[in-house]
ZAGU-129238 format. One line per 4 residues: their letters; for each residue x, y, z of C-alpha. Coordinates in Angstrom, 3 decimals. Example, Ala and Ser with C-alpha at 12.3 -4.5 7.8 and 13.67 -1.06 7.14 Angstrom:
AS) 12.300:-4.500:7.800 ~ 13.670:-1.060:7.140
END
This chain:
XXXX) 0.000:0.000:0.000 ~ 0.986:3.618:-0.403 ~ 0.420:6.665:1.293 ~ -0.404:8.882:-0.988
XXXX) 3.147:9.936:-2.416 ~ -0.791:8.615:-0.903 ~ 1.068:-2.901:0.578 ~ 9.613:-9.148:0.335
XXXX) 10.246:-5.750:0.620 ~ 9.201:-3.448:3.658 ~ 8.779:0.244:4.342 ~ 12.317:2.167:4.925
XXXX) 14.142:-0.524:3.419 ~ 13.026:-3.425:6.429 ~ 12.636:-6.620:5.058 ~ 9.338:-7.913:5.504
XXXX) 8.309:-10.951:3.094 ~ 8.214:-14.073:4.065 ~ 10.418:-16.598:2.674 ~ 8.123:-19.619:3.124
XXXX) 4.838:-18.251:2.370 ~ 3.328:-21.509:1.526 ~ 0.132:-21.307:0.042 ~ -0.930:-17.502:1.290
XXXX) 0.045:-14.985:-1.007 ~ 1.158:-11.573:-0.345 ~ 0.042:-8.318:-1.389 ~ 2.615:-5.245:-2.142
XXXX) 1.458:-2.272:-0.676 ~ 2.797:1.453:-0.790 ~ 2.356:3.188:2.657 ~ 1.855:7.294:1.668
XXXX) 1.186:8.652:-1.534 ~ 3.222:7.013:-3.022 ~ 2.017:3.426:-1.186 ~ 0.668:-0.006:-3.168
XXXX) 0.020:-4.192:-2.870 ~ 1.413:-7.463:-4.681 ~ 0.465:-9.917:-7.075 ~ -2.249:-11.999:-6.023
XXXX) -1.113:-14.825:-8.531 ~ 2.213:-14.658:-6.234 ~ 0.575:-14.691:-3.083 ~ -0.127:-11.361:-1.901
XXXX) -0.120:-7.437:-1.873 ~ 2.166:-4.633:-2.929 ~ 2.436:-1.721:-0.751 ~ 3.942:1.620:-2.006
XXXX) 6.152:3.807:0.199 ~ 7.235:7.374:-0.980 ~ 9.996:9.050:-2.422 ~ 13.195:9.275:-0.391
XXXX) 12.921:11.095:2.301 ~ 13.641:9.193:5.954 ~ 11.289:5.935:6.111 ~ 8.687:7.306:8.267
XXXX) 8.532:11.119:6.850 ~ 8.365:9.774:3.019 ~ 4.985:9.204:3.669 ~ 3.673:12.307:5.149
XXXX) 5.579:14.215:2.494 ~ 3.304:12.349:-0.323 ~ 0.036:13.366:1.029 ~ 1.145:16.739:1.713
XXXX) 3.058:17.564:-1.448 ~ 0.644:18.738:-4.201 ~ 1.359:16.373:-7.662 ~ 2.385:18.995:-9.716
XXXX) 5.465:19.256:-7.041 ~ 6.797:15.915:-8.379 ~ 8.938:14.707:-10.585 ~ 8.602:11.404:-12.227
XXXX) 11.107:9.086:-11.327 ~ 12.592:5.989:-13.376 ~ 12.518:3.935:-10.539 ~ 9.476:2.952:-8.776
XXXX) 8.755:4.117:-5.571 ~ 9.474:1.688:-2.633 ~ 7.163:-1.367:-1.548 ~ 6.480:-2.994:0.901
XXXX) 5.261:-6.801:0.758 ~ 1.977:-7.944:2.659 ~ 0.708:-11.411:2.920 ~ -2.598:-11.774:1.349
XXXX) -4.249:-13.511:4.835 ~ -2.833:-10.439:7.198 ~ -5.737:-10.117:9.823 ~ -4.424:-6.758:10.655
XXXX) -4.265:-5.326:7.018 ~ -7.117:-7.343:5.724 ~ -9.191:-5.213:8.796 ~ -7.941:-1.926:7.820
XXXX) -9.416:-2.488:4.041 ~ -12.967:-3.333:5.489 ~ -12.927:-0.494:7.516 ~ -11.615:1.546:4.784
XXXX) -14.521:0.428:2.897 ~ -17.293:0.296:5.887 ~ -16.293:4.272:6.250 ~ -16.033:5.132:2.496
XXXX) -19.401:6.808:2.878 ~ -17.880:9.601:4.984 ~ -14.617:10.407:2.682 ~ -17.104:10.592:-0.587
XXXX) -19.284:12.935:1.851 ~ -16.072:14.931:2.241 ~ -15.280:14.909:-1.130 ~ -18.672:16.359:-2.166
XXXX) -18.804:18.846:0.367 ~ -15.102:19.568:1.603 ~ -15.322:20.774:5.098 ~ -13.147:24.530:5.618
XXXX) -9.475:23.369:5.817 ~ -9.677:19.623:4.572 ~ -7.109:19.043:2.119 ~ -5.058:16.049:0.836
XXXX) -7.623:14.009:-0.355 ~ -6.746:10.966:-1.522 ~ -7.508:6.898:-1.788 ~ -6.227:3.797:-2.722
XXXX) -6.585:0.530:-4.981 ~ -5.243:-2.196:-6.053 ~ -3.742:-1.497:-9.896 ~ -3.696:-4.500:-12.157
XXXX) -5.095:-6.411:-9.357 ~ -2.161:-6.360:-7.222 ~ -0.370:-2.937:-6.662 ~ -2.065:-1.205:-3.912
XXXX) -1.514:2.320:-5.373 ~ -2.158:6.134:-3.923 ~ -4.474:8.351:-6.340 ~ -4.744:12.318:-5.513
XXXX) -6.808:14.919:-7.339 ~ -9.556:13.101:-6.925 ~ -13.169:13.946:-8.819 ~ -16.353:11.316:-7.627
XXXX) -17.956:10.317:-11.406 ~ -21.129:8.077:-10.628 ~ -19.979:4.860:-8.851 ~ -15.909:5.591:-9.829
XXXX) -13.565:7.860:-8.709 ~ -10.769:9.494:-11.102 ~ -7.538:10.779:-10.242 ~ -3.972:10.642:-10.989
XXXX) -1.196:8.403:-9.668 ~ 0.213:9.188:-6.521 ~ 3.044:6.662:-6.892 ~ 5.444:5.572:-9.375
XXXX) 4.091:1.976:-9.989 ~ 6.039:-0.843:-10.351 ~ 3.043:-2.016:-12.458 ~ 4.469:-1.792:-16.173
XXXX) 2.477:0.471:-18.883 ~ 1.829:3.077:-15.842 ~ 3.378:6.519:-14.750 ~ 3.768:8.997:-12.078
XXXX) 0.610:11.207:-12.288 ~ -1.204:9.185:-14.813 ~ -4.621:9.402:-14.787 ~ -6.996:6.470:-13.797
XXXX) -10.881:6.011:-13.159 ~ -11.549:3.159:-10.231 ~ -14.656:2.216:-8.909 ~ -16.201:2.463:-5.504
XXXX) -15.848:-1.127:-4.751 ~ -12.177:-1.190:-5.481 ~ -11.321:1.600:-3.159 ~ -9.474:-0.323:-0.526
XXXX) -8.253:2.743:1.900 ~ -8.849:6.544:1.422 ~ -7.207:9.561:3.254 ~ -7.396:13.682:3.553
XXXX) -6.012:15.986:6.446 ~ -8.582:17.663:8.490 ~ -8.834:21.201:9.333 ~ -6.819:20.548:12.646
XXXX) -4.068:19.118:9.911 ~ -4.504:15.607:11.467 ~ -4.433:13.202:8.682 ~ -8.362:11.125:8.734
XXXX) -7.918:7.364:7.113 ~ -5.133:5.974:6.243 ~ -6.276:2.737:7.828 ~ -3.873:0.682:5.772
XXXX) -1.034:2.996:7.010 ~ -2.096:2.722:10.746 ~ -2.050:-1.273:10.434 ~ 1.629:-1.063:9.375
XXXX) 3.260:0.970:12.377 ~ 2.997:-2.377:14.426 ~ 6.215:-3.462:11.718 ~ 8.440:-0.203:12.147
XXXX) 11.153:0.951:14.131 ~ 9.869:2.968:17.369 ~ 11.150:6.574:15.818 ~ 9.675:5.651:12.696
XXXX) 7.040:4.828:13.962 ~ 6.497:7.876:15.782 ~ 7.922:10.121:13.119 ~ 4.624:9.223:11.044
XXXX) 2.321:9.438:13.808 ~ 4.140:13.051:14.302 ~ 3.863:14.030:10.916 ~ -0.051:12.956:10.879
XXXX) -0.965:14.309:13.898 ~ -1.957:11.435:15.171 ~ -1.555:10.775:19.012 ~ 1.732:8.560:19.955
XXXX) 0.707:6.019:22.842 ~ 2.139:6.346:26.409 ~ 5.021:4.662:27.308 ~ 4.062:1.787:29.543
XXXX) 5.488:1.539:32.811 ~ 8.336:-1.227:33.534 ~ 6.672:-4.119:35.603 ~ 9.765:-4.569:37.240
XXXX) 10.405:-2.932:40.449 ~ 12.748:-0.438:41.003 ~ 16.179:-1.257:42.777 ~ 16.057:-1.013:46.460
END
């Protein structure tokens, strides 16, 4: 999955596929704009990451970097590798689609400072891809690419038209500037480093959780 500029490999470079996937596939997703998923037919998702900033900031800088900002670049963006029977991810796409109601509500009616707007789906099947300037058409939504996709025959800011029931995450940043969705990105913190970790939740506004205390006792 991506975060919009908004999914082995793993976000910041950890290494996250499983050798011995068996039968279960994995998806490649890209975390930010610029986020996606994997192959089915090879046993999972694709998840897109964003351009090279650190790990963690990469993905705040796609949602918050308007398209015409970037450059397309001859590599594609980084991924990161998901297995296709991940509870945790597999969640965060139902609720992503449960909610989808309230981001097309936003879309139609943009509340005073929402911006970002943004969603996610799986290209060819398997690339779990950011989209930004996003228009509602009937049952789709078009936009352009918020990732470069590994997927081959796509670009950088190309635009595509997806339907509603292939959204599989959406995202904008409330007036407050904290960062609404990104349910995909949320299931993936679990998997990095503490800072990173906390850079992103930083970046999104989202709270980071207490420190909990030592059970041990303290020296006497």
């Amino acid at each position: 999955m991506r975060l919009g500029r908004g999914h082995a490999r793993c976000l910041g470079g950890l290494g996250c596929r499983d050798a011995a996937m068996g039968a279960a596939r994995d998806l490649r997703l890209r975390l930010l704009p610029p986020l996606h998923d994997r192959r089915e037919d090879r046993g999972g998702a694709m998840l897109n990451l964003t351009p090279m900033l650190p790990p963690a900031l990469a993905l705040a800088a796609l949602l918050s970097t308007p398209p015409a900002a970037a450059e397309p670049r001859a590599e594609p963006d980084a991924t990161v590798d998901v297995r296709t029977d991940d509870r945790r991810m597999n969640a965060a796409k139902a609720k992503a689609r449960r909610t989808l109601p309230s981001f097309l509500a936003v879309l139609a009616a943009p509340p005073a400072g929402a911006r970002d707007l943004s969603f996610k789906y799986p290209l060819e099947g398997w690339e779990h891809i950011w989209v930004e300037q996003v228009v509602r058409r009937g049952e789709s939504l078009t936009g352009r690419l918020a990732n470069n996709p590994q997927a081959r025959g796509y670009r950088l800011g190309q635009r595509v038209t997806v339907p509603l029931s292939a959204v599989s995450d959406w995202a904008y940043r409330d007036r407050a500037g904290v960062m609404q969705g990104h349910f995909t990105t949320r299931a993936l913190l679990s998997q990095l480093a503490p800072d990173e970790a906390r850079q992103i939740r930083e970046a999104f506004g989202w709270a980071t959780p207490r420190r909990r205390l030592s059970a041990a006792k303290p020296p006497p």
